[in-house]
N, C-alpha and C positions, 0 to 999 in steps of 0.2 A: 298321598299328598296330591291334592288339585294343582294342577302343572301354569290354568289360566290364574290363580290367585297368586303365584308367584312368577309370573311370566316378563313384568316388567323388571324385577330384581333379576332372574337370569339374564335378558336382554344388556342389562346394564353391568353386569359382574363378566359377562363375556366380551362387551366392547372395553370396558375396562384390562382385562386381557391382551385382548387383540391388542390395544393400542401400546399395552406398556411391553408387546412381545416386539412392535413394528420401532418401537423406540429404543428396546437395546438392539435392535438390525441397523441401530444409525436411520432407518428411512426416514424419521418422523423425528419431531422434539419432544423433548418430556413432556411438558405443560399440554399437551393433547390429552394426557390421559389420566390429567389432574382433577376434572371434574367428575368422568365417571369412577373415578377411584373411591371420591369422597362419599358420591352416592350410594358407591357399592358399602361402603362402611357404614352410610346410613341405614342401607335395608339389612346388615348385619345385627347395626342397632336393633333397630326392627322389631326384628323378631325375637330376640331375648329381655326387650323390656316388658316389665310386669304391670303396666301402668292402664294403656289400651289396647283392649282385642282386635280391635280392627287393624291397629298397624303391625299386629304379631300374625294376623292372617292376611295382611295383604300389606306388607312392607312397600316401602316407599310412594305406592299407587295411594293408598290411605292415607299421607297426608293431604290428596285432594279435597276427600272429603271436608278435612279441619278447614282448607283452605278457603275453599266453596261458602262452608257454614261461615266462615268470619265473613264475607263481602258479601253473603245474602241482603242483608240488610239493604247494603247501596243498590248494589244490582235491582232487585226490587223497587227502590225508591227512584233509580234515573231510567231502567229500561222497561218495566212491567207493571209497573201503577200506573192507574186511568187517573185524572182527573179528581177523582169524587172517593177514590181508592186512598188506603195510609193512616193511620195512628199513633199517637192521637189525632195527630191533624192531618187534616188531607193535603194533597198537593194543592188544591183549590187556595184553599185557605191560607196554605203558606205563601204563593205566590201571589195570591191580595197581597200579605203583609211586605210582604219584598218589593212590588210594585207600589204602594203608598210611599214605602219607606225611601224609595231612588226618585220618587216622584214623576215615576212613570205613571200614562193611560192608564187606568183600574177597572175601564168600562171592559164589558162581553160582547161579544155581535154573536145573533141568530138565536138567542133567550136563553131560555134556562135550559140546564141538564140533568137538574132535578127528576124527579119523578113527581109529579106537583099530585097523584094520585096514590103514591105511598102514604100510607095512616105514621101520621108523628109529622108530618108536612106542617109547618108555617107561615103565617103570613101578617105583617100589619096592615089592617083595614084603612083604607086613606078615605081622604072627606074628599067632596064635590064642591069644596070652597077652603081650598087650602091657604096656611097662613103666609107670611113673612118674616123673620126673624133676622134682625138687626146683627146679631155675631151668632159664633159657633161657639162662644166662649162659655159653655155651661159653668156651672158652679152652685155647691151648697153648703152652706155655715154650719160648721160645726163649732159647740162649745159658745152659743150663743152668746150663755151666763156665765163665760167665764171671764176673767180680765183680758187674758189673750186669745180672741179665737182668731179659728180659720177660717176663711174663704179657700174650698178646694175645689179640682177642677173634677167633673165626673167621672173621669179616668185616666186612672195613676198605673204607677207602675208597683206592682205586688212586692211581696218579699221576700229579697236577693240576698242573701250574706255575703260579704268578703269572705273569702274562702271556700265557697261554692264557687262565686264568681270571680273572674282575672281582674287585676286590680284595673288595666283597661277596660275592661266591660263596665266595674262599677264609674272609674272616670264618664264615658261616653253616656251613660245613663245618666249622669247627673246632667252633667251637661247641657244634654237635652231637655232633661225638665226643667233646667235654668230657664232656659231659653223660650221655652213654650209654658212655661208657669205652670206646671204639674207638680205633684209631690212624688217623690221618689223613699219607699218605704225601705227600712236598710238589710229585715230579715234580723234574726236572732244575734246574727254576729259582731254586733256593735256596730258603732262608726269606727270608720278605719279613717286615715288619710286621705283617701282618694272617693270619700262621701263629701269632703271638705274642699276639696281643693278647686270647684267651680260655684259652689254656693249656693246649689239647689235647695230649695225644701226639703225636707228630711221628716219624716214618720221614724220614730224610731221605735224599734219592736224589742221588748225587754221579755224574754223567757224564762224555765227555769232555771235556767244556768247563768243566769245575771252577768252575761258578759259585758264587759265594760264598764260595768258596777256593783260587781264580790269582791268579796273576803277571798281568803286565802282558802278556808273552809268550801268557800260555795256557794257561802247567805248572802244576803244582798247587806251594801252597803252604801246608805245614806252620803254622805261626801262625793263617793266618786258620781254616784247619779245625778247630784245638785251639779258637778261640774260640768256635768253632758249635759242636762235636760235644759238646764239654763241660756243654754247658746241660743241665740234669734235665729238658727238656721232651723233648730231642730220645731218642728211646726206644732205637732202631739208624738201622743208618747200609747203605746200601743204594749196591753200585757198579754201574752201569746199562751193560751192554754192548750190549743191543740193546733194542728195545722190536718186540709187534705190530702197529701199526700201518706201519713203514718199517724192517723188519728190515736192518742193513747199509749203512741209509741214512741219513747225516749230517742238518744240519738247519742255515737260515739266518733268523733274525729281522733282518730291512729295519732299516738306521738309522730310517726314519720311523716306525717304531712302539715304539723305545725311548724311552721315559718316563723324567725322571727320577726315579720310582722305580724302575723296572727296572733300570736305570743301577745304581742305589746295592745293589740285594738283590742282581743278580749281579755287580757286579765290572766291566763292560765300561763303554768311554766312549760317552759320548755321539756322536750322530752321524757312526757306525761301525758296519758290519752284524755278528749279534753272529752268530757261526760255534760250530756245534756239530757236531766232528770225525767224521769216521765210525769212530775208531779212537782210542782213548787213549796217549797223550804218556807215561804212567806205567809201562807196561809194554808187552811185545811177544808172551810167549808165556805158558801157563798155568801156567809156578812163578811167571812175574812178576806173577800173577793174583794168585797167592796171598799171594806176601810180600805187597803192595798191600795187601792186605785183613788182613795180619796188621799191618803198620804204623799202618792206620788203626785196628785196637782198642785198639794201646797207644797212641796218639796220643788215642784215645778218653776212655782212663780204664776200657777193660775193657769196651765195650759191644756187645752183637754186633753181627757185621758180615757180610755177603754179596754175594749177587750175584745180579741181574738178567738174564734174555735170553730171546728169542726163537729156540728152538732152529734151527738151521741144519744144515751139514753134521753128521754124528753124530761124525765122528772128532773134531772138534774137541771138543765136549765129553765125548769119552771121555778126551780128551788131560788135562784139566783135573782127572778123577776120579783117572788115572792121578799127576797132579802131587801130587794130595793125598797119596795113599797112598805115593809117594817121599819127601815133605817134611814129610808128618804135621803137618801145617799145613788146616783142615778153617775151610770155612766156617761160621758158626753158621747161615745159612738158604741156601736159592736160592728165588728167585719165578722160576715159568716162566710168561710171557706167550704168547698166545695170536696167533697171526697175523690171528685176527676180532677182538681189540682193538684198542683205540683211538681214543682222540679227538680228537688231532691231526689235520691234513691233511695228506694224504702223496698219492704221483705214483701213480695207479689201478693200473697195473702190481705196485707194492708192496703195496698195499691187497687188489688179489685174488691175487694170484699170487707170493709172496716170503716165506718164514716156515713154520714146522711148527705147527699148527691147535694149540689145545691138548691136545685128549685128546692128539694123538700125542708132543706134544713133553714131558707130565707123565708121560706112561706111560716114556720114552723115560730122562728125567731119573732117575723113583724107580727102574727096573729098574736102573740104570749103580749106583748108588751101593747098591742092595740085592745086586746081583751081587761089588762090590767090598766090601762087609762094614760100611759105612759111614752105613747108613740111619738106624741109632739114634742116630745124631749131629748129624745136621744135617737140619733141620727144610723142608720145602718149600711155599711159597705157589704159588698159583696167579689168574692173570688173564685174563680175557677173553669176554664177555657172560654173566660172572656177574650174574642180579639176581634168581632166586625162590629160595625155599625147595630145591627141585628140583633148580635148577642147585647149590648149595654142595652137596647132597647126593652128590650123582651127582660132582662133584668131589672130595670128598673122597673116594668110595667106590675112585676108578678110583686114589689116590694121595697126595693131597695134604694139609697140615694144617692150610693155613685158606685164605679167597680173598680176592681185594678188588675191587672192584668201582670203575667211572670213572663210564662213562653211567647205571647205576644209581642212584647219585646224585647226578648232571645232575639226573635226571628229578625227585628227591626235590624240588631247587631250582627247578623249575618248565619245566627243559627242555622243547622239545614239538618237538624234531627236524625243529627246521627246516635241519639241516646245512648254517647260514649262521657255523660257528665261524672258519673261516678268513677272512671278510671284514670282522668285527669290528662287525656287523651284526645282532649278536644279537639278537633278537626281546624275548628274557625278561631278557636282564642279565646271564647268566651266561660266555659265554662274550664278551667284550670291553670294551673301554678305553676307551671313549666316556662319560666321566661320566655326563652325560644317562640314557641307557639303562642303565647300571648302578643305577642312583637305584630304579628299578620292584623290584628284589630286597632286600625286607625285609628285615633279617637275623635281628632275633628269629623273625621268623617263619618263614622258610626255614631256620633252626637247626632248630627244633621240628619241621620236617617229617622233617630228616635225620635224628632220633633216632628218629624216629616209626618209619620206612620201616627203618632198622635194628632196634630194638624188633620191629616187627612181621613182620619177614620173621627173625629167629630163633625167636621163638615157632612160627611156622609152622614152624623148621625142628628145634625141640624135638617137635612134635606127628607129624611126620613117625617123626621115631628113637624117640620110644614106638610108632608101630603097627609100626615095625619088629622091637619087642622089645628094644630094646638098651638100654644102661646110656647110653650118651653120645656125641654126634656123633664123637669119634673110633673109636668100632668100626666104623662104618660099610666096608664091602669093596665090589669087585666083584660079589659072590656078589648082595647085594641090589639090585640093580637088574637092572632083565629088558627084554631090547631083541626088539622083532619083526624079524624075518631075511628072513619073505614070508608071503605071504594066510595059509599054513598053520602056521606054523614060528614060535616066540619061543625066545632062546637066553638065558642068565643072563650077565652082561656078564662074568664071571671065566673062559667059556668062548668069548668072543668076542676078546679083549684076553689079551696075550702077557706072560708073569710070570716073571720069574726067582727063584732060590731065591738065601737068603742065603750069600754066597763065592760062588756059579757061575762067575762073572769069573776071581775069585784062581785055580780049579782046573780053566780056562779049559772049563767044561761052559757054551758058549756059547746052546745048546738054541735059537734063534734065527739068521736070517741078516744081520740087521742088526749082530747082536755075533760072531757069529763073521766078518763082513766085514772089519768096522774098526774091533775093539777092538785086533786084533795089529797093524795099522798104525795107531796113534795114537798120541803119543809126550806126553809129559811137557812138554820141551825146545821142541816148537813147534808152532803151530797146525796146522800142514800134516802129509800124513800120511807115514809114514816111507819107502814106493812110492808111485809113480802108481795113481791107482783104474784098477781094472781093468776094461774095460765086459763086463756082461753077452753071452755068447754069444748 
């Protein structure tokens, strides 16, 4: 027996001793030798539990270890991350959003701490006769042709469900985008109460588990959606096929964390694990895509209506472009999610390795629908660590017509990434159901930051598109952003990133090998592609 591996249990089983010998001599009181007593029974524990080695070989001293490993995280994040250090986001970035959001200085003194010589560096190219622009107040029409369209702002807030999020958090979100005229997207989990209760806009995101309007079964159900979709709050209506963070992958909420509120905003009973399919019940292949989403506008009242995903194989959703231009049936938007979004908890495998990134999966999106002649019709969102000025820029430029953001504004509401959203543990109140711990999130006042942190990161992003010269965050292209390639070398991102011309599809001038691969095997009729893929030679 190594005498230094149990040296602190002797230590402590000997004062424990000493002290309960000096307390029947009357010298001393009991309660002296109440602490090491219990210790002593702890490294008794110790060493006869079967569970872990290291505290059966190093009693009581080993739970430092456990201890240590649980505050790594923080310790880390407030004493030994630089700046430009942390993940996903950096401290940099997080303390932008905190500083917009209090409506604190956001300027830097003494420049960058970039590496402006590191390859992957960016930069937007400004003019030598830069514009002016009358507001910050970007915006673009979706659902042009519809009876009821939108006028939305370039960036929203992404999607949150009740039940991910504290019903204060959803409050303070709405709120905000009351206030600053944003849309606030509600996530899978229906409208709850507190989506309602300040009168924001509302995206409402309907998945496969049709919360807020199933059957008892599971399928969707016509009535209870006519009674949600119909409200003048709710702006469009979003059908969610995949999301970044668990692309392809279902999802289960534990009977023991349904509330009955959660109960009642989506639809499920009590004391039943509430299952969210990995495949929708509504339809099977990409025309059923589409009727779906044509049934849902006229069930609407005429609102537009789209779709959600985290791009995956490419036939498939060529298959889906293909269905449009058969059926002449055209979504009013698609939002392309990013496989580095999300904020949910999902299995690591998914998180790193499962999903098309965003640049590739929006570049992938806007070329299908620019190739097939259909760009000017239907409008494209984008998600996935969007939160500066910079990032909306470089997003729209490579494609896209507005973004929304999730952790972005987390952070406005006080987030501080402690990536404890999964255990309902939340440090700040926002991510969990714990009464208690939701109480610490003001709402006036985490409202106000969420205007702020919006407010102020488009102003930033109006000041950006005047040094670029431009008339308005939609001119924005490829052309002006400029990526470093190596030590020597920066290329214009329009020459880096693969562009189709408009019809190239229709007049199959594929000019790429991703479309000339598995545009001709994609089919309309079903996900799957019309041959087996063929593997590379």
């Amino acid at each position: 027996m190594k005498i230094s591996r149990y040296l602190s249990f002797w230590i402590v089983l000997l004062l424990a001793l000493a002290l309960a010998a000096g307390a029947v001599a009357g010298k001393i009181a009991w309660w002296w030798a109440v602490v090491p007593s219990l210790l002593s029974a702890l490294g008794i524990w110790d060493m006869n539990q079967r569970s872990h080695a290291i505290l059966r070989n190093y009693p009581l001293m080993g739970h430092f270890r456990f201890l240590f490993e649980m505050i790594r995280p923080e310790m880390r994040q407030y004493f030994f991350e630089s700046d430009n250090d942390g993940a996903p986001f950096t401290r940099k970035e997080r303390s932008l959003v905190y500083q917009r959001a209090k409506g604190e200085v956001d300027s830097r003194p003494f420049g960058t701490e970039l590496d402006v010589k590191m390859r992957g560096y960016e930069w937007v190219g400004h003019s030598l006769s830069p514009t002016i622009i009358a507001s910050h107040d970007f915006r673009v029409t979706v659902g042009a042709e519809r009876a009821q369209p939108y006028s939305m702002s370039v960036f929203n807030v992404s999607a949150m469900s009740f039940g991910a999020l504290s019903a204060n958090a959803i409050r303070a979100l709405n709120r905000g985008a009351k206030k600053g005229g944003f849309a606030h997207d509600t996530g899978e989990g229906s409208i709850s109460p507190y989506h309602r209760e300040f009168g924001g806009d509302l995206l409402w995101q309907i998945a496969s588990g049709y919360f807020g309007c199933r059957n008892g079964d599971g399928s969707f159900n016509e009535e209870k959606f006519v009674a949600q979709a119909t409200s003048p709050q709710v702006k469009m209506i979003t059908v969610k096929l995949s999301q970044g963070a668990k692309p392809g992958h279902g999802g289960v909420l534990p009977a023991a964390k349904i509330t009955p509120e959660i109960s009642a905003t989506r639809g499920v009973p009590m004391g039943v694990d509430c299952i969210s399919p990995a495949t929708h019940s509504s339809f099977s292949n990409p025309i059923g895509l589409l009727e779906f989403i044509q049934k849902l506008r006229t069930l609407s009242g005429d609102k537009p209506v789209g779709f959600k995903l985290c791009v995956g194989h490419p036939w498939e959703f060529f298959g889906i472009v293909k269905a449009m231009l058969q059926t002449g049936i055209l979504p009013d938007f698609i939002v392309v999610d990013g496989s580095e979004g999300g904020t949910g908890a999902a299995p690591l495998e998914f998180v790193d390795h499962v999903g098309m990134p965003l640049q590739e999966g929006l570049l992938l999106v806007h070329n299908a629908l620019v190739g097939a002649g259909l760009r000017d019709r239907i409008k494209i969102g984008a998600s996935g660590k969007v939160i500066t000025a910079f990032d909306l820029a470089r997003t729209l430029a490579i494609g896209a017509d507005w973004c929304n953001s999730a952790r972005g504004f987390m952070f406005s509401l006080g987030c501080i990434q402690s990536q404890s959203c999964h255990t309902d543990r939340c440090p700040t109140g926002v991510a969990t159901q714990d009464v208690g711990r939701q109480k610490a999130l003001v709402v006036p006042d985490k409202a106000e930051r969420v205007y702020r942190f919006h407010e102020s990161t488009l102003h930033a992003l109006q000041e950006l598109v005047q040094a670029a010269g431009l008339p308005h965050a939609s001119a924005l292209r490829a052309h002006h952003i400029v990526r470093r390639t190596s030590d020597h070398e920066v290329k214009l991102m329009s020459d880096l990133l693969s562009y189709l011309q408009p019809g190239d599809l229709l007049n199959q001038n594929y000019r790429y090998p991703v479309f000339a691969k598995y545009w001709p095997i994609s089919r309309a009729e079903s996900f799957h592609p019309a041959e087996p893929i063929q593997a590379a030679a």
